[in-house]
Structure formats: C-alpha cells, structure tokens
C-alpha positions as CSV (number, residue, x, y, z in Angstrom):
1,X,0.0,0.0,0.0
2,X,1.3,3.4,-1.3
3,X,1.4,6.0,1.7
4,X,1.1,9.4,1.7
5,X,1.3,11.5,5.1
6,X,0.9,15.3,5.3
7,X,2.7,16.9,8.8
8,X,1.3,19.2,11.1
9,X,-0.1,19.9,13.9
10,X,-3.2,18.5,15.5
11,X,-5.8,20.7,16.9
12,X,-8.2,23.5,16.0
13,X,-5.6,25.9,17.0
14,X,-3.4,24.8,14.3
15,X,-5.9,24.2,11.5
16,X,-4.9,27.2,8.8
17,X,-1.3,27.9,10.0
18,X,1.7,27.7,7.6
19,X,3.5,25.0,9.8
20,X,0.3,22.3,8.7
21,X,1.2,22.9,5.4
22,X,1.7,19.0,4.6
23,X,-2.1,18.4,6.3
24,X,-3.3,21.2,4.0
25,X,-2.1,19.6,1.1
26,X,-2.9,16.7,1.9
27,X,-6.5,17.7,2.3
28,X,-6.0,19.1,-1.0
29,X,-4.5,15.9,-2.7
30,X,-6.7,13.3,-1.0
31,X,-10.1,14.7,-2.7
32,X,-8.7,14.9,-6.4
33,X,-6.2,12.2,-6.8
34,X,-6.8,9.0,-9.1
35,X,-4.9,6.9,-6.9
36,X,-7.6,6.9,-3.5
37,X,-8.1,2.6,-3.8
38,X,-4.3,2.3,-4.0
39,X,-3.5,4.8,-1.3
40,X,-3.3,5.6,2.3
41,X,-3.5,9.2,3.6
42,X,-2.2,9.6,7.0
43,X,-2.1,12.7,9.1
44,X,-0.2,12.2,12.0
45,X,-2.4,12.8,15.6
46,X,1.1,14.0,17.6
47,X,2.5,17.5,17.4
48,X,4.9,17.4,14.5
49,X,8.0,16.9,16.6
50,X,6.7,13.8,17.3
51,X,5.6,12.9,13.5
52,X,8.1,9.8,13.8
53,X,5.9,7.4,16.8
54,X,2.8,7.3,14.0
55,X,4.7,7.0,10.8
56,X,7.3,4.5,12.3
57,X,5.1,1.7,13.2
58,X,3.4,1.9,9.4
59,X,6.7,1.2,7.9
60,X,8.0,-2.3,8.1
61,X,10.3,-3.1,5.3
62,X,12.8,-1.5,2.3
63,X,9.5,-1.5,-0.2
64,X,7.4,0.2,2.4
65,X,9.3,2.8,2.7
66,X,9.6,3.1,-0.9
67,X,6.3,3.9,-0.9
68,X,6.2,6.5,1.3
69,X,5.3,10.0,0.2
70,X,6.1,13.0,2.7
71,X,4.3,16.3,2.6
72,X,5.5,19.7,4.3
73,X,6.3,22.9,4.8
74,X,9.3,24.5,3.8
75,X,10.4,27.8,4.6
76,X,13.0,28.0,2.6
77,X,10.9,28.0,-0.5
78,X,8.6,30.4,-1.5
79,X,4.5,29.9,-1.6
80,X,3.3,28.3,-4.5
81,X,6.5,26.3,-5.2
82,X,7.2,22.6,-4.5
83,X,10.9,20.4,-4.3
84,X,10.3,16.6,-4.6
85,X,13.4,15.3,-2.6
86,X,14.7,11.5,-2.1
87,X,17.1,10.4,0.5
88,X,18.1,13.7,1.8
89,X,18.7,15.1,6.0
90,X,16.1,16.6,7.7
91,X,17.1,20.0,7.1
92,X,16.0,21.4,10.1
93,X,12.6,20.6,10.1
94,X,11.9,19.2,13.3
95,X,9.0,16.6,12.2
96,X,10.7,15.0,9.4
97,X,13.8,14.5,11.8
98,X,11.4,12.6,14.0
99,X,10.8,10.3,11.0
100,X,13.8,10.0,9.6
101,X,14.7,8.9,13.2
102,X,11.8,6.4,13.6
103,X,12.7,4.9,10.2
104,X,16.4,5.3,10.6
105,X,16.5,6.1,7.1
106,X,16.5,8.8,4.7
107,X,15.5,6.6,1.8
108,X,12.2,8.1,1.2
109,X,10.6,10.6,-1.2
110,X,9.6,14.3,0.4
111,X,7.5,16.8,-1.2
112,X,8.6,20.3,-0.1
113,X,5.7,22.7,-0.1
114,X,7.1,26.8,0.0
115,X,5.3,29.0,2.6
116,X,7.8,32.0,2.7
117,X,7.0,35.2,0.6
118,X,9.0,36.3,-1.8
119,X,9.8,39.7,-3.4
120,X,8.7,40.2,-7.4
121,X,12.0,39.1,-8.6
122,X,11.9,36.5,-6.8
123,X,14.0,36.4,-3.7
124,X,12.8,35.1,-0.8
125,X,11.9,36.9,2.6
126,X,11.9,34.8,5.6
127,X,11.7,35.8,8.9
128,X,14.8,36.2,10.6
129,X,15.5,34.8,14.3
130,X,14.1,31.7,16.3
131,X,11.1,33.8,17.7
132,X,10.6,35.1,14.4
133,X,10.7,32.1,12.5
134,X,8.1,30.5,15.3
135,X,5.4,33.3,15.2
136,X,5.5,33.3,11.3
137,X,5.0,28.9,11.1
138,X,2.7,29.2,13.7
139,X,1.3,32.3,11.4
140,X,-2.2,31.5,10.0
141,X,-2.1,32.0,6.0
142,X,-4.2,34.3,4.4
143,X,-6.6,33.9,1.3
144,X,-4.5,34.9,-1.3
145,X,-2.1,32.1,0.4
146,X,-4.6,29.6,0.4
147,X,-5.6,29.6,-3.2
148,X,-2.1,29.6,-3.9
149,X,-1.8,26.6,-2.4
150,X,-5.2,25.4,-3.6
151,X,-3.2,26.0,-7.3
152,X,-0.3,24.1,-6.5
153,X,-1.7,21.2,-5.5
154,X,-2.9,20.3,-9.2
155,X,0.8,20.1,-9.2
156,X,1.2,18.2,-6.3
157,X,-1.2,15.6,-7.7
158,X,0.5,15.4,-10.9
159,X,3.5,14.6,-9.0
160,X,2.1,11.6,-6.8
161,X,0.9,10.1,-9.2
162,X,4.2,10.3,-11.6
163,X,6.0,9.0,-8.4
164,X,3.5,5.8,-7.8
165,X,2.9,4.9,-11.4
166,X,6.2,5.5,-12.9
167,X,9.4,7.0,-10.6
168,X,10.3,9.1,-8.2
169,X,13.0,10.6,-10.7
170,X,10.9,11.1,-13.1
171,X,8.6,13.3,-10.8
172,X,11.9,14.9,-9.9
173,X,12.2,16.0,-13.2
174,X,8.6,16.9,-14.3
175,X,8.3,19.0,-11.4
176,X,11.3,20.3,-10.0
C-alpha cells in the first residue's frame, strides 16, 4: 500500500497555520487524486516533533518505505513552489527528523511545499531569528495564500501520481 502523510499539527488551533502545510495539502491531494483505492493518507495525531511514533510503526520493510510520500512545509521555498526530494537530511525541520529517526532512514521521497513570501523578482523573505521564524509557522495563512496553495496542488497531484505509477525521478524531473 502506497502512503502518503501530510505533517502538522493537531488541533483546532493549528488548522490554517503555515506549519500544517503538509495536512493542508494533503486535504487538497486526498479529494482529487486518481490513486484513493491504492493509497493511504495519514495525518499524523502527535505534534509534529513527534511525527516519527505514527509513521514508524506503518513502515516495516525497504518496499514500504519506498512507498512513502512525505508532505511539508518548507520555509525555505517560497508559496506556490514545491521540491520533490529522495534520500536527503532533515534540514532542520523538526518533524521529518522525527521520521527519519523512527525509520532510521533517509530513503524516502519528500514533497517540499514553500510558505515563505517572496519579493517580485523572486528572492525570498523569511523571517529572521528563532522567535521570528516560530510566530511566522505558527502564522495562519491568508486567502491569497490559500488559493495559492489550492493551485499548487494540481501540481502536487501530478507529482504523486508520476511518483506511484512510474518513478520518483521522473517526478523529480517533471516537477522540480
């Protein structure tokens, strides 16, 4: 079984805020996608730093985890834009370390989804400093945000399904 998990936070608190992202998305994904008999969506019922104890236990051997698809934010890309990455660290983001942990792997494909703004040209503008960067994940998006992200997950889609009926590199190089 194919498995796709979107991180975030649970809670009512949480619901529209830029660090539930991958539970956004996954929202998103899981009412248009083709694939729904071949698929399980999982959004993790722990606090993202803890995203690891539920995805851990679903995982028990080298094909399951090539299955796995996961979905988050990423403040290091700007909003609308997505990265498909495979077999790659953490990079700071405290959830997927908690998987990467659980797993002890890396071997799994990640879908990067931007939240940062970004100047016309292009250049990102992130918040600088650690209560900075907290306030602005914890930061509920506006509606100009959200139908951004509403458009990019036709892209999203696209990508899943590239990655589960053909590869993961070719995703990588549709959609990168």
């Amino acid at each position: 079984m194919k498995l796709i998990v979107g991180l975030g936070n649970p809670g009512e608190e949480y619901k529209n805020t830029r660090h539930n992202t991958g539970y956004i998305m996954l929202d998103m994904v899981e009412k248009k996608i083709d694939l729904k008999d071949k698929v399980r969506f999982v959004y993790p019922d722990k606090f993202m730093n803890n995203s690891g104890k539920v995805v851990g236990p679903l995982i028990k051997s080298k094909k399951d985890l090539k299955d796995l698809v996961v979905i988050y934010d990423d403040i290091d890309l700007p909003i609308g834009k997505m990265k498909i990455s495979f077999n790659r660290s953490s990079g700071g983001h405290n959830g997927l370390g908690s998987i990467i942990k659980a797993l002890k792997s890396e071997e799994f494909v990640r879908i990067r989804i931007g939240i940062s703004k970004a100047t016309p040209s292009g250049k990102i503008r992130k918040p600088k400093g650690e209560k900075e960067v907290l306030k602005f994940l914890l930061g509920e998006y506006k509606k100009n945000e959200l139908d951004e992200l509403k458009k990019l997950s036709k892209k999203v889609i696209l990508a899943i399904e590239t990655i589960f009926t053909e590869s993961k590199d070719k995703a990588m190089s549709l959609y990168n």
